[in-house]
Legacy VTK file of the C-alpha trace (Angstrom):
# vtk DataFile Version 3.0
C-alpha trace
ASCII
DATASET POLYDATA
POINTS 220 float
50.971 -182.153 181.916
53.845 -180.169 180.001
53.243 -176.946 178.314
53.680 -176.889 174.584
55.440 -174.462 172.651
53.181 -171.712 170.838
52.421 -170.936 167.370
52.104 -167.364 166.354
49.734 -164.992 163.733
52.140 -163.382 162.043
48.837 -161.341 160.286
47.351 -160.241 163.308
43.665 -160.664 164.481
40.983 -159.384 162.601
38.378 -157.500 164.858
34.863 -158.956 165.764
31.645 -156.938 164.717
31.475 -154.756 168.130
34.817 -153.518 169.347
34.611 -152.193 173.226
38.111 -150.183 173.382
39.773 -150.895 176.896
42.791 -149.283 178.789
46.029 -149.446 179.332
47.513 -150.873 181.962
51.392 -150.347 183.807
52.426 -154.163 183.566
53.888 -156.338 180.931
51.394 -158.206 178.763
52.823 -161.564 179.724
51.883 -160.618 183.185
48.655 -160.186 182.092
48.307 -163.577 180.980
49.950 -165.092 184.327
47.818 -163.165 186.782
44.626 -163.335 184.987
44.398 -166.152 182.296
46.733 -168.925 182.825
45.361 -170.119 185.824
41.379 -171.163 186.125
41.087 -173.019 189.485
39.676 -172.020 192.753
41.074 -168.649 193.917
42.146 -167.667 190.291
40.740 -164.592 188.758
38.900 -166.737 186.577
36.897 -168.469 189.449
36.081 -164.961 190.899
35.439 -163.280 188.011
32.767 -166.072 187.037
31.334 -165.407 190.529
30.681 -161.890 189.767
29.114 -162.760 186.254
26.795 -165.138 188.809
27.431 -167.494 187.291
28.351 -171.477 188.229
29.803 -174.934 186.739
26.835 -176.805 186.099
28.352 -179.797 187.885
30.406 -177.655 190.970
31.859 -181.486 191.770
34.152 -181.555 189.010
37.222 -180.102 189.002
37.125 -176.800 186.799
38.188 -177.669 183.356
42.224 -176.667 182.515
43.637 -175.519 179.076
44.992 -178.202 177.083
47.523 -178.375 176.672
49.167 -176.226 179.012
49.754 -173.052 177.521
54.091 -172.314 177.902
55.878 -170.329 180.441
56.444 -167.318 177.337
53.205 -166.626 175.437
53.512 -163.310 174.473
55.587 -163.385 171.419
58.755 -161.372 171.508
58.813 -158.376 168.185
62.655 -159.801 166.959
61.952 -160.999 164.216
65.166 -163.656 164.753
63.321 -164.822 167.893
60.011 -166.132 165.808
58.513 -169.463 166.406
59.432 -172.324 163.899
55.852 -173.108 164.205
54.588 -169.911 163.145
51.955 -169.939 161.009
49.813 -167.064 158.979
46.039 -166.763 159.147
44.813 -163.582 157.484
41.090 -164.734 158.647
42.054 -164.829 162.404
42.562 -167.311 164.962
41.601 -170.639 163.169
41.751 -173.852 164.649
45.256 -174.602 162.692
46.487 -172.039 164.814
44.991 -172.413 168.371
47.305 -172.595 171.010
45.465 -173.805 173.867
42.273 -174.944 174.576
39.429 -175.390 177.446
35.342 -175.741 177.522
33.664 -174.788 180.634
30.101 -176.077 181.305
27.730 -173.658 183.312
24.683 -172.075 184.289
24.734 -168.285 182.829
21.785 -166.156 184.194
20.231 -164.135 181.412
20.643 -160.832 182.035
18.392 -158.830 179.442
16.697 -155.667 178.611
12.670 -155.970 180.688
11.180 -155.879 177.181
12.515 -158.838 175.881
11.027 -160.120 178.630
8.087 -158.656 177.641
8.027 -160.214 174.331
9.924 -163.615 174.985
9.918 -166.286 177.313
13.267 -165.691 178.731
14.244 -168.266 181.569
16.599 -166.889 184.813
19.076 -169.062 183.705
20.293 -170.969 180.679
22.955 -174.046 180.204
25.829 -172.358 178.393
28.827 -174.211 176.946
32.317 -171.710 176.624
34.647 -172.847 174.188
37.906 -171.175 175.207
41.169 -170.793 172.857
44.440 -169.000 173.453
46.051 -167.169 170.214
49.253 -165.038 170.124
49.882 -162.693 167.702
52.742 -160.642 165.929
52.367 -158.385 162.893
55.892 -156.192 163.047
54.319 -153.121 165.133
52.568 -154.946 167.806
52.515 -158.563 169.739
50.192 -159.888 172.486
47.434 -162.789 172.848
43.521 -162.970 172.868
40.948 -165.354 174.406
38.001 -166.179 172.291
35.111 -167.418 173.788
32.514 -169.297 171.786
29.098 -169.030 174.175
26.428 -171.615 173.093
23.221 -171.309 175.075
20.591 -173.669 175.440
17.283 -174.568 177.535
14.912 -171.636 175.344
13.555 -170.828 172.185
15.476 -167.966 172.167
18.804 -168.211 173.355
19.246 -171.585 171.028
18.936 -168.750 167.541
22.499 -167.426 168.002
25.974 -168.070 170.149
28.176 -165.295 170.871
31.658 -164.967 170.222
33.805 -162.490 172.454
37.220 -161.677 172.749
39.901 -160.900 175.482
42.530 -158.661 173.041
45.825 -158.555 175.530
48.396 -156.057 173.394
51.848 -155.101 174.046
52.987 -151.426 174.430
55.926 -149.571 174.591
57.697 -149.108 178.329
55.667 -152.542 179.663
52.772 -151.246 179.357
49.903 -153.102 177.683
45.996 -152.789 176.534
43.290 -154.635 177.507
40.030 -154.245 174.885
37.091 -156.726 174.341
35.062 -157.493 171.243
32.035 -159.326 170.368
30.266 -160.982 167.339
26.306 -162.210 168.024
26.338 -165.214 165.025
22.728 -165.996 164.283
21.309 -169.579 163.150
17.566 -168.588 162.557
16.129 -165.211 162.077
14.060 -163.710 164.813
11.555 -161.023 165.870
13.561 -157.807 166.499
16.675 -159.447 165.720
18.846 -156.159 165.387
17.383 -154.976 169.464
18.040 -158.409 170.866
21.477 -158.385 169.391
21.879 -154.547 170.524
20.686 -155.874 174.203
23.091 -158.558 174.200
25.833 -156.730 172.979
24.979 -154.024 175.449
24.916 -156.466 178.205
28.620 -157.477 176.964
30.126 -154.270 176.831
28.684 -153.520 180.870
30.248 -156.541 182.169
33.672 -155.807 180.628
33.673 -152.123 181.365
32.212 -151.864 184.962
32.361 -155.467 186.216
35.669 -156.745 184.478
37.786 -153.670 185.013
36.391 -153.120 188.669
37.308 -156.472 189.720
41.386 -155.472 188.332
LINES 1 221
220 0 1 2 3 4 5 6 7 8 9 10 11 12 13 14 15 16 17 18 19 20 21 22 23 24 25 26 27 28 29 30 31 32 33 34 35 36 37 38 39 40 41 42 43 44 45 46 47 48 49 50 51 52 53 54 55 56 57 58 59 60 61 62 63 64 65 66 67 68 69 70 71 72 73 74 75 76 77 78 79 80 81 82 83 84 85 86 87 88 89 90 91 92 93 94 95 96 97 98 99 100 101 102 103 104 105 106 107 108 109 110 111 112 113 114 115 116 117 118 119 120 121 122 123 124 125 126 127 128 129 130 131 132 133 134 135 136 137 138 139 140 141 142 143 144 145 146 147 148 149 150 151 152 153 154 155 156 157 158 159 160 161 162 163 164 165 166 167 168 169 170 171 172 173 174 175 176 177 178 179 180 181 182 183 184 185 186 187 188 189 190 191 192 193 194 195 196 197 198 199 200 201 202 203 204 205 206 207 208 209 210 211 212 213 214 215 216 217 218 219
């Protein structure tokens, strides 16, 4: 399958609801992408790093899913602005489907790590059937360029978990001297208002921001 060549935001990314700042790290951005994001096969960081979320492909048989198309060797948009894209495109409201890059969806079984007294309150299985929506955006606004993965989470299998999805985000920016910052953001989108809506989102988000500070980070 040949990569594509890549569109690119010249508005930025607007931030999700809940912003977890990150750190910088002593390597290029576009390294960042090749070491951690482009591939999602056995052995990848991707594989691993879903092993330490415990979590598993709902059918482990199947070959784990690939982006489509393949994202391009460059995805990290240089800042000349006599280098830009022909395809670039602006989206002032973030990274819309007109300007997704690369896609993949990823079937699994997510345990459901929550606070005891949402236990207490709600039937809350072990596990739930999650479906990830995964899309690659890059992004150029003058002062900065990089990429971000979104994930769209939908849950399913209880009551509860079927009321919202979550949407996080992998934001991969370029600094001066190859250096580059990793942060994370998330956004809980509800479908149905629920008993103690604003905890269970602060729980979830919560949860979020601990697996991208201790487990995510610990694992680089």
């Amino acid at each position: 399958m040949a990569a594509h060549s890549i569109p690119i935001l010249h508005e930025g990314i607007p931030p999700l609801k809940h912003v977890f700042p990150g750190r910088d790290f002593a390597v290029p951005a576009q390294k960042v992408f090749d070491e951690i994001f482009r591939e999602v096969g056995q052995g990848s960081f991707c594989a691993e790093y879903l092993q330490i979320r415990e979590a598993r492909q709902q059918d482990e048989e199947q070959p784990v899913p690939p982006w489509e198309p393949l994202p391009p060797l460059q995805v990290v948009p240089l800042l000349s602005p006599e280098l830009a894209s022909s395809e670039s495109r602006e989206a002032p409201d973030g990274c819309t489907s007109a300007s997704v890059n690369s896609q993949r969806q990823v079937k699994l079984l997510q345990p459901l790590k929550v606070a005891s007294w949402v236990r207490l309150v709600f039937t809350v299985p072990d596990f739930a059937s999650c479906s990830e929506d995964w899309s690659l955006c890059a992004f150029r606004n003058g002062r900065e360029s990089g990429f971000s993965i979104d994930v769209q989470a939908h849950l399913s299998g209880a009551a509860l978990v079927e009321d919202f999805h979550v949407h996080s985000r992998y934001r991969v920016t370029a600094k001066a001297n190859n250096r580059t910052s990793i942060s994370n953001e998330v956004d809980i989108i509800w479908t149905n208002t629920v008993t103690f809506q604003n905890r269970i989102e602060k729980a979830i988000v919560d949860e979020y921001q601990k697996a991208f500070e201790m487990r995510f980070f610990a694992f680089m």
